[in-house]
DRENLUMRO-133481 format. One line per 2 residues: number of its first residue (from 1); their letters; for each residue x, y, z of N, C-alpha, C, CB. Coordinates in steps of 0.02 Angstrom, whole numbers, padded with zeros to 5 digits. Glycine has a CB too. Example, Ala and Ser with C-alpha at 12.3 -4.5 7.8 and 13.67 -1.06 7.14 Angstrom:
BEGIN
1> AS> 00660/-00284/00390/00615/-00225/00390/00660/-00165/00390/00565/-00224/00452; 00642/-00112/00354/00684/-00053/00357/00645/00002/00394/00704/-00030/00286
// end
This chain:
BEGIN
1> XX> 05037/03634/04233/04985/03684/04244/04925/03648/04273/04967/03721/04177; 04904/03666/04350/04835/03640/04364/04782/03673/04335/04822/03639/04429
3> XX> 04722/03658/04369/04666/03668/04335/04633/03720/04346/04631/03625/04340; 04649/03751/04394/04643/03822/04418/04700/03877/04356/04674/03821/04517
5> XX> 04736/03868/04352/04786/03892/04310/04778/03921/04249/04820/03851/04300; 04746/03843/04225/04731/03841/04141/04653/03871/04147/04735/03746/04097
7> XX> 04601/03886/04195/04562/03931/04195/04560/03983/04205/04537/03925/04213; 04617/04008/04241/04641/04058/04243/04656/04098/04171/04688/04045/04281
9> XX> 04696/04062/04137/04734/04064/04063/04693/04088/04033/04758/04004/04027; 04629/04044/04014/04568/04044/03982/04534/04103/03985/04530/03997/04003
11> XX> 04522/04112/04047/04474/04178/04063/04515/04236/04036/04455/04193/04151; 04579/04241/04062/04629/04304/04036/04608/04299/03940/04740/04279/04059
13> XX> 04624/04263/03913/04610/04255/03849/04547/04288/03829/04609/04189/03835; 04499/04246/03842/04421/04282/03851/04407/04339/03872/04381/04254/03891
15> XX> 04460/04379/03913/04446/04446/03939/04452/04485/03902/04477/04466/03985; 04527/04473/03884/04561/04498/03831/04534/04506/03755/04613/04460/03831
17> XX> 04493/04448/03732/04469/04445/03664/04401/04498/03659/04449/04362/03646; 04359/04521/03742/04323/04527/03744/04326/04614/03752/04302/04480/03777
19> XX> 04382/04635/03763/04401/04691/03778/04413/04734/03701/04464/04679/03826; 04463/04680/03665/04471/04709/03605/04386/04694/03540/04554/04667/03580
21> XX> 04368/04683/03578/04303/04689/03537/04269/04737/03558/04260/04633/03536; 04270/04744/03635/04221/04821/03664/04246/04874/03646/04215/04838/03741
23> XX> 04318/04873/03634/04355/04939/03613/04322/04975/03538/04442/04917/03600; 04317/04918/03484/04296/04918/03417/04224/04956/03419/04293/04840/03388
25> XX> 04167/04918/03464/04121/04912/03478/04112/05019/03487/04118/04847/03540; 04151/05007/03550/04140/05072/03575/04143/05123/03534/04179/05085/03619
27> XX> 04198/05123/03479/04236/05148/03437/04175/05175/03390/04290/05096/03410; 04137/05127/03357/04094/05114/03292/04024/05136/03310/04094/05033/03268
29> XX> 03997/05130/03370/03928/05116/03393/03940/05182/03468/03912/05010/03416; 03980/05202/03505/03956/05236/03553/03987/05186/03611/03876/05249/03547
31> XX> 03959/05208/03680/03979/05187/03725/03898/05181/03770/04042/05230/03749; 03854/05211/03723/03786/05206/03741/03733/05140/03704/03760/05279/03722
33> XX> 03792/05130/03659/03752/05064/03610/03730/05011/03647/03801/05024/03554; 03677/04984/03652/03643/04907/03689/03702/04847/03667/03547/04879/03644
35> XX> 03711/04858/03613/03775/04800/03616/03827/04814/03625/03788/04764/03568; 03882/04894/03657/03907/04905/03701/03901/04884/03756/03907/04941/03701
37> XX> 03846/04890/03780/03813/04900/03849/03839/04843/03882/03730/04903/03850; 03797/04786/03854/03806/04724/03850/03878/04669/03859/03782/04724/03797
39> XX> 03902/04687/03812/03971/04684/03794/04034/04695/03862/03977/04744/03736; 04028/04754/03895/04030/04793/03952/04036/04758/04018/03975/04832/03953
41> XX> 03947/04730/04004/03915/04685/04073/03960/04615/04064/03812/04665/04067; 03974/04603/04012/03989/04504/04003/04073/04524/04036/03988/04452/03879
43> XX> 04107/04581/03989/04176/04590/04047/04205/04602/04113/04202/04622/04038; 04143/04624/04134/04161/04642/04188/04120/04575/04235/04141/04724/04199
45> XX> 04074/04545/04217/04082/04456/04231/04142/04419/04243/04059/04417/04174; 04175/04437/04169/04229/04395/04173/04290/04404/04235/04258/04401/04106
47> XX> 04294/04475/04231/04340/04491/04279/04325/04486/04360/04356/04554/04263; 04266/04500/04367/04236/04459/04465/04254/04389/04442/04119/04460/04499
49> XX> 04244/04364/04378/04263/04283/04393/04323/04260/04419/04261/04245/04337; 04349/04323/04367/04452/04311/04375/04488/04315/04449/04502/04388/04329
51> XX> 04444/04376/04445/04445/04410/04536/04423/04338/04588/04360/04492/04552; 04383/04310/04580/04353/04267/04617/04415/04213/04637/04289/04237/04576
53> XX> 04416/04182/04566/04485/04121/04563/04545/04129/04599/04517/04113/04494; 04557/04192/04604/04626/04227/04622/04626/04239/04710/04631/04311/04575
55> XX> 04574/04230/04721/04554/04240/04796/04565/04205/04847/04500/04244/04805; 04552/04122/04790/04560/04063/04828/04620/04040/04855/04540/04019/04796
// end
């Protein structure tokens, strides 16, 4: 596995961990909650990142 790969891996993980927490989030608090909101903004980071890597 190169190093592109295993960041790849990583980020999927992180997306993933970050998704099943927004779900909870959303669930408990709204979809209007600031730490929804938030939460939201950092995934969809992650995924232009993922998007990005994948480009190259």
């Amino acid at each position: 596995m190169n190093v592109t790969e295993k960041n790849q891996h990583s980020l999927l993980h992180e997306m993933e961990t970050k998704r099943l927490e927004l779900k909870y989030l959303a669930q408990y608090h709204g979809f209007s909650h600031p730490e929804t909101v938030r939460l939201s903004q950092e995934l969809d980071d992650l995924f232009n990142t993922y998007h990005q890597l994948n480009q190259q």
